[in-house]
N, C-alpha and C positions, 0 to 999 in steps of 0.2 A: 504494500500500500504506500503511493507518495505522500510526499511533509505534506499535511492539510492544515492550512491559517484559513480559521473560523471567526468570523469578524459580527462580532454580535453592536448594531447600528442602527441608530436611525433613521437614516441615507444607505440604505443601501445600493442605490444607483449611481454614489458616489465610485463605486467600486465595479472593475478596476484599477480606474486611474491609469496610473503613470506603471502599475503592475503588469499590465496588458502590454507593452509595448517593447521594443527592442531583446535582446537576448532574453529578459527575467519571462515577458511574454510567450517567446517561440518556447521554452523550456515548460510552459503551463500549458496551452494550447494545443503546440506541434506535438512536443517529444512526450509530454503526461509525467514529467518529472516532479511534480507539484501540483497543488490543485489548490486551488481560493473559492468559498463558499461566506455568502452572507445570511445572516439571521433579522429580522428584522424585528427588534423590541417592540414594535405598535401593535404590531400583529399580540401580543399578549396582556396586553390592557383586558382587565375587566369593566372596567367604565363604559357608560353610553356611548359616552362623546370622546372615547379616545383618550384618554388624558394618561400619560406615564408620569407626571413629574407632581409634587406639591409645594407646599411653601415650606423654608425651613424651619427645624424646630430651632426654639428662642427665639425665632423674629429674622427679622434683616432682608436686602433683596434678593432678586431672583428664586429660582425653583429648582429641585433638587430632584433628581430621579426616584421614583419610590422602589425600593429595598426588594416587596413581592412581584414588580412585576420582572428586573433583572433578571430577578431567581427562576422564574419560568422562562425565561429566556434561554437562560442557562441551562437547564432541567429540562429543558428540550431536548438539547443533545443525544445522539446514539449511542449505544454502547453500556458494556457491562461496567465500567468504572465513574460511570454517568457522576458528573456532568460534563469533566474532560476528556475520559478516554486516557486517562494517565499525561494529557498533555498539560501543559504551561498553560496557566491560565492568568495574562495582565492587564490590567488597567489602566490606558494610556491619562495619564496623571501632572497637570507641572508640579505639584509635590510629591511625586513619585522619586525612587533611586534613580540616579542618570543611567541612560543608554548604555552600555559599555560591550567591546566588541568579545571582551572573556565572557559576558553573559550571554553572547546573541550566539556564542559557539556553542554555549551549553543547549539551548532553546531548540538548535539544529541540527544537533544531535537524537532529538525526540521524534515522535512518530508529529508533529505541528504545534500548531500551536493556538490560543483561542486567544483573541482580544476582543475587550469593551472598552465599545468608544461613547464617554459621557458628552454630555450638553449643559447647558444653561448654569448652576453652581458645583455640580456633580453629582455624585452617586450616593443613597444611603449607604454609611461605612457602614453598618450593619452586614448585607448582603456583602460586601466583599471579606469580609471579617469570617463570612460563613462559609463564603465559597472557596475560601482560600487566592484569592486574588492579590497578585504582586502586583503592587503600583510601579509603572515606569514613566521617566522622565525624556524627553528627547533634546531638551535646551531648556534654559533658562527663561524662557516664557512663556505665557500663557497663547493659547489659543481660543478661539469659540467652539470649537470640539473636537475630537477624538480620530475621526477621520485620516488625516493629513499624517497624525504620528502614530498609525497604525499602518498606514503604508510604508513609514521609513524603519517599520519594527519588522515587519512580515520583509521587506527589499534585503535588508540586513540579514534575513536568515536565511532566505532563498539563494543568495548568492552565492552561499557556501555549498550548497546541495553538488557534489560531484556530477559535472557535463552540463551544470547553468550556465556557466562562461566560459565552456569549452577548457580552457587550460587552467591546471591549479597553481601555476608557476605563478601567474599575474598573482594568486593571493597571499605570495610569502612575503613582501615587500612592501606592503601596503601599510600606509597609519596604523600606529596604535597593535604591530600584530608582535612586536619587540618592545611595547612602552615609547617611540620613535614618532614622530610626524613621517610623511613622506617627504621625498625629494620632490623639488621644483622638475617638469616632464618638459622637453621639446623634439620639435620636428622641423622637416623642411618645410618653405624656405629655410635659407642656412642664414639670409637675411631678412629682418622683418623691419620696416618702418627706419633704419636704421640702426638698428639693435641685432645683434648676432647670437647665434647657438654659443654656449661658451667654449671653448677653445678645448677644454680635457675632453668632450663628449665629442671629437670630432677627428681626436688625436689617434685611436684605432688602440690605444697602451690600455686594456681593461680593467688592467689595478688602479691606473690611474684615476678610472672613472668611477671605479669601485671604491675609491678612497677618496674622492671628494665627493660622493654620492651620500656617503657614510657623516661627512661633513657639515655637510648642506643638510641631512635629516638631525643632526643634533643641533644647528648652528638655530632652525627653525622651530625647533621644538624648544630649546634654553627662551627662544623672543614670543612666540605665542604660546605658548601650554610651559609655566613653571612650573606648575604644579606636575605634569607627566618626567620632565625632566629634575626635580628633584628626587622623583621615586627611580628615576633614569641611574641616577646617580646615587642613591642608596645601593640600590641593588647591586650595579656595578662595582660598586667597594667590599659588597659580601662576595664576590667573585674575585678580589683582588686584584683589578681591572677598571680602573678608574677612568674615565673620558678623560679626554683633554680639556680642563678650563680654557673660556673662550674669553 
């Protein structure tokens, strides 16, 4: 059976998206390497008029998702280990834990994965408390729902599935897969605008490149993400292998 990401939403015609498209798509579509399935929350309203969400408890604005309809949302699902199927079950959240690509390895490694996407103030904690629901973060800000960072959670896992992007070479080298940013990437032109490929990348000497490639990933990661490059840098001291201060 391929990785199933179960998208329990209120839009569900939001979806595919950006899923549908380019390699992540032919891998769903063409090859069945993957499958994406949506659930649609409204469908389990017991209310006349439809209503999933109320006002929150203690006051204040907006509307929160009510707790029993989620759970039948949830509780829909197939399967002897109902309501996930033994899979992940997270809550796209801005105070959720951050994204991180050692948890999206863990996630892809299961038979899929199940996301809900809140609206309007969020979800009663109750129901995610019950269902055992990990909150995830995908950045530091808020959104108006759930949608958007449930595609960059499901993309994130997909990718990794062996024959989504053809070669697993492209994944060894990437952000974040050594605690490292990536290296800045070029191509021909060898001229652009006035500005040039730099000169080792052109040189044909592949230590050379390899060693300012190695460079340029620390030199990037010390100026945007300190926080990666002081764990960069713990670490490598427990290895007795210290970077070179820049």
């Amino acid at each position: 059976m391929p990785f199933t990401a179960t998208v329990l939403t209120m839009f569900p015609e939001a979806f595919p998206g950006p899923l549908g498209v380019s390699l992540i798509g032919t891998a769903w579509r063409e090859k069945g390497l993957w499958s994406l399935e949506t659930v649609d929350i409204r469908a389990f309203s017991t209310d006349t008029r439809g209503f999933l969400d109320d006002t929150p408890a203690g006051g204040g604005p907006g509307a929160v998702l009510k707790a029993d309809v989620v759970a039948r949302a949830v509780d829909s699902l197939p399967g002897p280990t109902n309501p996930s199927r033994g899979r992940p079950l997270l809550y796209m959240s801005a105070r959720g834990q951050p994204l991180t690509q050692a948890r999206v390895k863990e996630w892809a490694k299961a038979d899929g994965i199940v996301v809900l996407c809140g609206r309007f103030e969020g979800v009663d904690q109750r129901v995610l408390d019950a269902r055992g629901f990990e909150e995830v973060s995908v950045g530091d800000a808020v959104l108006a729902g759930g949608e958007a960072a449930a595609m960059v959670a499901i993309e994130s896992c997909v990718r990794l599935i062996p024959g989504v992007l053809g070669s697993g070479d492209s994944l060894s080298s990437e952000s974040f897969e050594d605690g490292l940013l990536e290296h800045p990437q070029y191509t021909r032109p060898r001229t652009f605008e006035g500005l040039e490929i730099p000169e080792v990348l052109v040189s044909g000497d592949h230590k050379k490149v390899a060693k300012w490639r190695e460079a340029q990933r620390e030199e990037t990661t010390r100026e945007r993400r300190p926080d990666l490059w002081e764990a960069h840098l713990a670490k490598s001291q427990l290895k007795g292998a210290k970077p070179e201060e820049k």
